[in-house]
Every structure is written in C-alpha cells, then in structure tokens.
VOBA-1610 file (N, C-alpha, C; in pm, whole numbers, padded with zeros to 5 digits, always signed):
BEGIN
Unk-00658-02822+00025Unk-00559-02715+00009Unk-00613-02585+00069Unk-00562-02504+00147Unk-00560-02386+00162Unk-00460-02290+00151Unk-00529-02198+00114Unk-00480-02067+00062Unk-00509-01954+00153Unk-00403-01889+00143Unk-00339-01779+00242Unk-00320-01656+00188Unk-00314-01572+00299Unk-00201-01409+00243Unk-00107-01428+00331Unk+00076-01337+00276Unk+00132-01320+00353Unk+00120-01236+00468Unk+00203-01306+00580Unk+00199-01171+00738Unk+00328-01186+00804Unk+00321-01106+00872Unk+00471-01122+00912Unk+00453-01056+01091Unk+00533-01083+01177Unk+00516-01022+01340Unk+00676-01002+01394Unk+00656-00899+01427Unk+00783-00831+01466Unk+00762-00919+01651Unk+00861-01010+01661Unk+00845-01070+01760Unk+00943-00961+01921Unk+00906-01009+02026Unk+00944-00950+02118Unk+00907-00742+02134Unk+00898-00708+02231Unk+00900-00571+02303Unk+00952-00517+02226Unk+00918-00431+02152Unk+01023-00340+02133Unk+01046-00206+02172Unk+01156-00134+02271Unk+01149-00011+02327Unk+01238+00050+02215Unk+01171+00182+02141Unk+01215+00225+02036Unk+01328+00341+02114Unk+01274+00387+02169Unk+01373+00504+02235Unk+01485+00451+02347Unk+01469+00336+02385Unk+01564+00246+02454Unk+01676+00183+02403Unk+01610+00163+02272Unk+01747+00117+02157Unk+01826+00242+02140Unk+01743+00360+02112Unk+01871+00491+02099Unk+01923+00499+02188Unk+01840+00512+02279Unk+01965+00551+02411Unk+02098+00429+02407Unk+02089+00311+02386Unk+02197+00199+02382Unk+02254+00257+02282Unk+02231+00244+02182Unk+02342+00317+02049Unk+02409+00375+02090Unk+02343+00530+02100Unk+02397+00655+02203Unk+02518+00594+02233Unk+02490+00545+02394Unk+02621+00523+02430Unk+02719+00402+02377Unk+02666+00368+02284Unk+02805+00269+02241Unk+02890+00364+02135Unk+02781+00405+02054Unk+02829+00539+01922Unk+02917+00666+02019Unk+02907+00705+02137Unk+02975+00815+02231Unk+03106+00776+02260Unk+03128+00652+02319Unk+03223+00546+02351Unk+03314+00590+02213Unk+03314+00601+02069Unk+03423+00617+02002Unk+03450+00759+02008Unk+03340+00839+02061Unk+03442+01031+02070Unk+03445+01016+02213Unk+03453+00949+02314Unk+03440+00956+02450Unk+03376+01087+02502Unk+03285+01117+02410Unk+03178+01220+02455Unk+03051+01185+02534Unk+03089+01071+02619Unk+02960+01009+02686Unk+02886+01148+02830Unk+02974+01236+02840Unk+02914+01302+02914Unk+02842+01450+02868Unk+02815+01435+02742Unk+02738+01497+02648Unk+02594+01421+02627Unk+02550+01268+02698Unk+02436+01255+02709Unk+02329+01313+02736Unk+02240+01343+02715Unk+02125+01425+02762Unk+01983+01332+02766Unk+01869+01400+02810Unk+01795+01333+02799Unk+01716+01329+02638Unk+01753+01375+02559Unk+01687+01415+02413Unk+01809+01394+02316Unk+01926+01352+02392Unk+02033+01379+02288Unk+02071+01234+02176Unk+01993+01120+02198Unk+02003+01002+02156Unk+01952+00995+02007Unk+01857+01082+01974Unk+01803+01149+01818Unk+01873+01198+01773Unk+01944+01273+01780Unk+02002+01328+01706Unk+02151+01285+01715Unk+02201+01234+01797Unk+02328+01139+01764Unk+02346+01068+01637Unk+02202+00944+01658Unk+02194+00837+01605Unk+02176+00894+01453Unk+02072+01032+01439Unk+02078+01043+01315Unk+02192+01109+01222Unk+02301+01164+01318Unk+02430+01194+01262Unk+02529+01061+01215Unk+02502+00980+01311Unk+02589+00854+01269Unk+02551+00797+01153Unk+02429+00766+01127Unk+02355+00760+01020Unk+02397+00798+00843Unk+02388+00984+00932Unk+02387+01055+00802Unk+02555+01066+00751Unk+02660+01029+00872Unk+02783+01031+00806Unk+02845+00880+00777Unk+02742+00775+00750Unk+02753+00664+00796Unk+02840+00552+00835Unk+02826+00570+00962Unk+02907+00531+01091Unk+02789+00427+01150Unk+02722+00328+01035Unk+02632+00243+01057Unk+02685+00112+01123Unk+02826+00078+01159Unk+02864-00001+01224Unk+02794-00009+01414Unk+02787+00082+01434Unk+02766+00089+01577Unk+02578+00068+01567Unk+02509+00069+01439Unk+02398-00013+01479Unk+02404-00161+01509Unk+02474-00243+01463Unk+02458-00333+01503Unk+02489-00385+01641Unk+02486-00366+01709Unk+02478-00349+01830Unk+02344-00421+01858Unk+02245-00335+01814Unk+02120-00315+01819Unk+02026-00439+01742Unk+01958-00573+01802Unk+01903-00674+01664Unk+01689-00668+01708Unk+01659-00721+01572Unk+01512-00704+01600Unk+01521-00847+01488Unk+01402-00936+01600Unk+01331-01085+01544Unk+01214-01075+01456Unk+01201-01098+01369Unk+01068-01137+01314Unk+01008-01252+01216Unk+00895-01301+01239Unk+00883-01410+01227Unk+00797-01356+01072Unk+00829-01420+00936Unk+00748-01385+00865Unk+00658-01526+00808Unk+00551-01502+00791Unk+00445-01631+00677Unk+00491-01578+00539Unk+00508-01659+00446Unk+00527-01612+00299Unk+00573-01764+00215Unk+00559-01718+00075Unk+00581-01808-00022Unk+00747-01865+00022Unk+00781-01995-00057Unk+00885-02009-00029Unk+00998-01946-00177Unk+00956-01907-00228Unk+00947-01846-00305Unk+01024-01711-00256Unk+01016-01646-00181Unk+01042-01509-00109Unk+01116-01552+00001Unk+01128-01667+00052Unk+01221-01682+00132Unk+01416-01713+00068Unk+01399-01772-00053Unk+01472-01840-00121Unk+01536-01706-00136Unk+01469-01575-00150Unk+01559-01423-00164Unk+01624-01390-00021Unk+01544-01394+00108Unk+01540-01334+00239Unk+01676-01437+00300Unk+01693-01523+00250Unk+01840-01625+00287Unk+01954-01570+00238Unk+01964-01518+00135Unk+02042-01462+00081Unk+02125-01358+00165Unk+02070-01299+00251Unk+02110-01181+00346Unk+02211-01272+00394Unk+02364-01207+00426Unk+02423-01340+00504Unk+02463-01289+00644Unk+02398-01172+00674Unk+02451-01128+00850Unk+02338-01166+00895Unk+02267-01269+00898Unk+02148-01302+00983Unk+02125-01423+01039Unk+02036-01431+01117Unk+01995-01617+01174Unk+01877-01650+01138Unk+01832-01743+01070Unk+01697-01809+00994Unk+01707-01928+01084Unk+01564-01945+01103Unk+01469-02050+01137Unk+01403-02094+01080Unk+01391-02186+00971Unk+01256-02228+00876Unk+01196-02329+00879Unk+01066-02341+00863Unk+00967-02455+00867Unk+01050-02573+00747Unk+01082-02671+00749Unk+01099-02780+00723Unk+01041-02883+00644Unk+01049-02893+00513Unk+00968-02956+00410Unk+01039-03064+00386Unk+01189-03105+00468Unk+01252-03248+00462Unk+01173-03300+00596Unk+01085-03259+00700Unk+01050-03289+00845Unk+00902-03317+00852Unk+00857-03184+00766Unk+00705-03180+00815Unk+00631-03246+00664Unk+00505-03324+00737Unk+00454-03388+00621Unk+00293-03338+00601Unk+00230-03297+00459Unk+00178-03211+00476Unk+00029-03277+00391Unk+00082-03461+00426Unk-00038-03502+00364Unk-00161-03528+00439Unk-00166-03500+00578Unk-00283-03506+00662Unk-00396-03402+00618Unk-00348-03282+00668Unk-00451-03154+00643Unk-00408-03070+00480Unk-00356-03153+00403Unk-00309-03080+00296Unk-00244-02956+00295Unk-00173-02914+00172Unk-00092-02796+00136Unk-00173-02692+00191Unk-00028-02541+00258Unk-00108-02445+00223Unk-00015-02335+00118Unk-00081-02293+00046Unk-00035-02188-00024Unk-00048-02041-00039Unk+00071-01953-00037Unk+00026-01800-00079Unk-00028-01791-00172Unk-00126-01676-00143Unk-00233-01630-00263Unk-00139-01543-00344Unk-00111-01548-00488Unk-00018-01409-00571Unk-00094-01323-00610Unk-00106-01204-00518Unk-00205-01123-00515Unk-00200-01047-00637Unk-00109-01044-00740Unk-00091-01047-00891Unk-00190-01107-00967Unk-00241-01179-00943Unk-00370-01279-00976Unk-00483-01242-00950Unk-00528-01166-00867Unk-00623-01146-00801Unk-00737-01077-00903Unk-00718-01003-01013Unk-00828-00922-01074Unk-00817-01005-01222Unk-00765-01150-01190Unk-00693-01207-01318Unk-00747-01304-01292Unk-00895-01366-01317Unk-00998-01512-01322Unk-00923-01632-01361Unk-00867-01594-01515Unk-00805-01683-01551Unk-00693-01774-01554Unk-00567-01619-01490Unk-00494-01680-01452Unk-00471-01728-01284Unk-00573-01670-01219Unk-00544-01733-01043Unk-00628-01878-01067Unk-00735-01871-01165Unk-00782-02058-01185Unk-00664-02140-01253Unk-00580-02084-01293Unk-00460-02152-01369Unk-00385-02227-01259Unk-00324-02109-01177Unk-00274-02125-01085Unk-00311-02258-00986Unk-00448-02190-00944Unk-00518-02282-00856Unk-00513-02464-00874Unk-00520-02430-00992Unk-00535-02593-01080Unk-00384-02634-01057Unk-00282-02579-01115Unk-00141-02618-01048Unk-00148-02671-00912Unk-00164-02583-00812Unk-00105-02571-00690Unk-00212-02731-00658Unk-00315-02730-00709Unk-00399-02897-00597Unk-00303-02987-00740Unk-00261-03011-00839Unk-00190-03076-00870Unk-00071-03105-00842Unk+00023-02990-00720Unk+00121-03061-00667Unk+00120-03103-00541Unk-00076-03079-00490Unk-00095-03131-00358Unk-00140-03268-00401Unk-00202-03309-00500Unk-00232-03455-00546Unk-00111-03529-00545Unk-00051-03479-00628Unk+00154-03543-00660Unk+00172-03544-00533Unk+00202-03468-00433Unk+00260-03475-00312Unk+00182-03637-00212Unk+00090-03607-00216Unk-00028-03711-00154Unk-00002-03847-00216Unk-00012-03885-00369Unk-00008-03980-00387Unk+00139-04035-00388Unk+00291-03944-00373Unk+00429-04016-00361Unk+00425-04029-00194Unk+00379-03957-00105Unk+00298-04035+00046Unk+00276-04149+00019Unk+00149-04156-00023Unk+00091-04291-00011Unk+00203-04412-00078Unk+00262-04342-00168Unk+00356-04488-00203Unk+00455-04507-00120Unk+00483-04481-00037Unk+00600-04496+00044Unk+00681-04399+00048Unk+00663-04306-00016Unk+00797-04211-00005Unk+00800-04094+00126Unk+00921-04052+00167Unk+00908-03978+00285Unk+00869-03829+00225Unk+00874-03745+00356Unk+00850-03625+00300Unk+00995-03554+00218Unk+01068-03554+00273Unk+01196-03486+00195Unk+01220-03552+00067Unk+01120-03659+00042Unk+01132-03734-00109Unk+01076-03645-00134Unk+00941-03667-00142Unk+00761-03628-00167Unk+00780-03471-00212Unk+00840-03379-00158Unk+00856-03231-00154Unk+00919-03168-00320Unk+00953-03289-00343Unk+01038-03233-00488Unk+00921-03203-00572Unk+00825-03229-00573Unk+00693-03150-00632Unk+00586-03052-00577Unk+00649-03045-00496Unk+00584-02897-00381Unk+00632-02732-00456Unk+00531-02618-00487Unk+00560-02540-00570Unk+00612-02423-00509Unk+00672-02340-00540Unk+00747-02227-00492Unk+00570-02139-00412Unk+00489-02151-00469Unk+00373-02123-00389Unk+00387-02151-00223Unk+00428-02238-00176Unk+00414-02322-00075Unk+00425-02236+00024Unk+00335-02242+00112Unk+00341-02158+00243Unk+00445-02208+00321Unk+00567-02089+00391Unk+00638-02131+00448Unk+00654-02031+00612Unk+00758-02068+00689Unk+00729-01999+00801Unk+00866-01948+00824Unk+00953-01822+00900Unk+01085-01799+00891Unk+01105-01719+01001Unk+01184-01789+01083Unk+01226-01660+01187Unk+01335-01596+01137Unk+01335-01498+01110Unk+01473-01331+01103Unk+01496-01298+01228Unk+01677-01284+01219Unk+01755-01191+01329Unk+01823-01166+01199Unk+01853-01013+01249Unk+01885-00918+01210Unk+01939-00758+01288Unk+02080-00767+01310Unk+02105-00614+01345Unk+02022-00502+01288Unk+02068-00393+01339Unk+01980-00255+01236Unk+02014-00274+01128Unk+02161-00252+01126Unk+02249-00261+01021Unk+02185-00304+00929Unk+02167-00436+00945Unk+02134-00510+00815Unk+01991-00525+00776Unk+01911-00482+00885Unk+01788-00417+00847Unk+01751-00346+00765Unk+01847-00253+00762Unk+01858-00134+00670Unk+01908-00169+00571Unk+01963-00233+00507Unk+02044-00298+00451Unk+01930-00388+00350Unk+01845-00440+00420Unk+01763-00566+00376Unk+01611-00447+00368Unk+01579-00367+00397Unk+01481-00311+00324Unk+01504-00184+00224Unk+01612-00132+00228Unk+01655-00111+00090Unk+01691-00165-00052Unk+01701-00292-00026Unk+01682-00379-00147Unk+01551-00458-00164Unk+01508-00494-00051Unk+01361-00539-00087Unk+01245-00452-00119Unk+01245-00347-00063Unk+01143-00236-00105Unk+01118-00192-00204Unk+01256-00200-00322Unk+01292-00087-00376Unk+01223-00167-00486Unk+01178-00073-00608Unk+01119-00081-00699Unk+01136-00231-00809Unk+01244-00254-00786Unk+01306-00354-00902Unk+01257-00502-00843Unk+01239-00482-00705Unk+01268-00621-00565Unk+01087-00689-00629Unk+01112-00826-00586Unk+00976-00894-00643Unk+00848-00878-00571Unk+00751-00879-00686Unk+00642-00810-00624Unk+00562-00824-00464Unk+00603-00994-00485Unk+00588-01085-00328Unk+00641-01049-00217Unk+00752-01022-00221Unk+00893-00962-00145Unk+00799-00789-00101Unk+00809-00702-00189Unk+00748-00594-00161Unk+00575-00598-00090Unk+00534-00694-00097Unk+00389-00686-00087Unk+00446-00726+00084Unk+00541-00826+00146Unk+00589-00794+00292Unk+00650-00686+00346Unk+00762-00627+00270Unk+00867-00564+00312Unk+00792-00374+00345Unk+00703-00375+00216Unk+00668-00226+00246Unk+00573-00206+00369Unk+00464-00293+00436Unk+00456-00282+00480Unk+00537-00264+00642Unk+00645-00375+00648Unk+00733-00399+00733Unk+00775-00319+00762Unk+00830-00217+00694Unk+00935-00127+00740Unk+00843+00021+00742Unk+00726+00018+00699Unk+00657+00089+00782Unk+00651+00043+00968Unk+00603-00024+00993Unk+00575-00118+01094Unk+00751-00098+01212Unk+00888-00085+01145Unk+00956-00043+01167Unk+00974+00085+01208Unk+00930+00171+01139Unk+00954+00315+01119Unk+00866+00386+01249Unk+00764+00317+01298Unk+00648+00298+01416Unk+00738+00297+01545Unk+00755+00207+01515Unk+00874+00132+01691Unk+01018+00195+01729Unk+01077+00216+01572Unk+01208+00245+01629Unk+01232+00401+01542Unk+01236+00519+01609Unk+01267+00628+01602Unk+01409+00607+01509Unk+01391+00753+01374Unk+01482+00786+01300Unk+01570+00651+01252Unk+01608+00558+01318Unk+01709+00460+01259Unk+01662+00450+01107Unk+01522+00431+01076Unk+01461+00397+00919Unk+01398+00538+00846Unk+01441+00605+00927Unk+01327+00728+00844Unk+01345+00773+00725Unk+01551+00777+00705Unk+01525+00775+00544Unk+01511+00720+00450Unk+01480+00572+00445Unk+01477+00480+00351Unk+01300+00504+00329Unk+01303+00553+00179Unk+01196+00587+00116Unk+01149+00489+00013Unk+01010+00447-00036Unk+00971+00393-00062Unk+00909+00440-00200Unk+00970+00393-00357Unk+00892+00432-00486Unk+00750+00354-00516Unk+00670+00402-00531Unk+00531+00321-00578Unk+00586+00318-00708
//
C-alpha cells in the first residue's frame, strides 16, 4: 500500500491577460462598445462585469485541471453539473499488482492513534481487495471494499463561471476539510494566472 498527499495541475498555457482581452470583447459585443478597447481597458471591464454580475460572458472563457485526491472529494467535485470529468476507473483498473494507493487525512497527522487506526483499515481493504482477486472476482466486483481513502485521479473542465462558482463553495469554511486542503490552495494558484476574474473570492481560516 502506498500512501500519498493530495495535488492537483492546472493543465495547459495559461495566458492570463489573453483571456481578458477575449472576455473584453465578447462582454463589449453586448454595449457594442468594442471601439472603446484599449490596451489596459480589459481590467477593468471584466471587473465591472463581475461586480454588476454579468458573469454569463465568463463562460466563454474554460481552464482544465487535473486533480490527485481521495475519492472521497471527488464524490463532492461531480456534483458541479456545468463541467466535464474524466476519472480513473475502479470498474477498469485493477489494483492488485502494485497494491492500493491512498490519501494521507492530514487530520490525522498529529493523531498516532488515530492515523494507526486508519492505516490498519486502509491495508484491510487492500487485503479484502487482493484476496476477492485472487478468487475470481473482477475488479468492478473486488472494488466494493475499496475505501473512500482511495487515491483517485480527475480531469476538470470548467468555464470561469463555474470556477467561481466551484471555489466559493469549496473554500468556504463549512466545505470538507479534504476538499479545502485542494481548493485553497487552487484558487490561489488561480488568482496567479488569471488577473481579477478571482480576486474577490476570499478565503476564512
């Protein structure tokens, strides 16, 4: 068995000031003020559309990312329904060669007793898993004892829109601790690449 942390990679280029300028002119296109472009004027458009929210014309705009995480945290991230998922496959892939891997619940971590608790679970549903293998069973049998621990893999598409959308509920204070231990970093990592679109979505410790 191995054990992991979550990560996540914002897949493809991303030109942060290239996306405004596209907004720009799709967001201009409804006041046919396209000849009010400027070279600086794409900031402060985008953050008026924003602030009177006229967030339809982000979507326009989509960003991929591929995250590692429990399946556990994915079972929330599906839930979004303006998006396209890609997920690793536990009716396909069989995981009795090199054994399970699992997220570490970094909740556990200053907690001996309960991450050995844990630990002891998680190789007991890699044993269960291994020995309904060996009896014949396939993997999409075999998996029904595989634990929400289970390392999984997920490609995200996602407009801005719903970017915004999806780290205001995951960030936010109430959202699970797993979920937040990706997302806050993420949308930092966001806030990096793509100018003003995220700047006001604030983050409570």
């Amino acid at each position: 068995m191995k054990v992991i942390k979550p990560s996540f990679v914002i897949e493809e280029g991303i030109d942060g000031e290239e996306i405004l300028r596209k907004i720009e002119l799709r967001g201009r296109i409804c006041y046919k003020s396209e000849d009010r472009i400027t070279p600086d004027s794409a900031r402060t458009l985008v953050k008026n559309l924003i602030k009177r929210g006229h967030e339809s014309v982000l979507e326009h705009e989509k960003v991929t990312v591929t995250i590692i995480c429990d399946r556990g945290v994915t079972h929330e991230i599906v839930r979004h329904r303006i998006g396209s998922y890609s997920q690793e496959s536990t009716r396909y892939c069989n995981y009795s060669g090199e054994g399970i891997t699992v997220i570490k619940p970094f909740f556990f971590e200053n907690d001996t007793a309960k991450l050995q608790h844990w630990a002891k679970a998680m190789l007991a549903c890699e044993n269960a898993y291994n020995d309904l293998i060996g009896l014949g069973a396939g993997p999409q049998e075999a998996r029904s004892v595989l634990p929400n621990s289970l390392k999984t893999e997920i490609v995200v598409t996602y407009d801005l829109r719903e970017w915004r959308h999806f780290f205001k509920l995951r960030t936010a204070k109430a959202a699970h601790p797993q979920m937040r231990e990706i997302t806050i970093p993420m949308l930092a990592e966001f806030k990096k690449l793509i100018p003003v679109v995220f700047d006001d979505i604030t983050v409570e410790e």
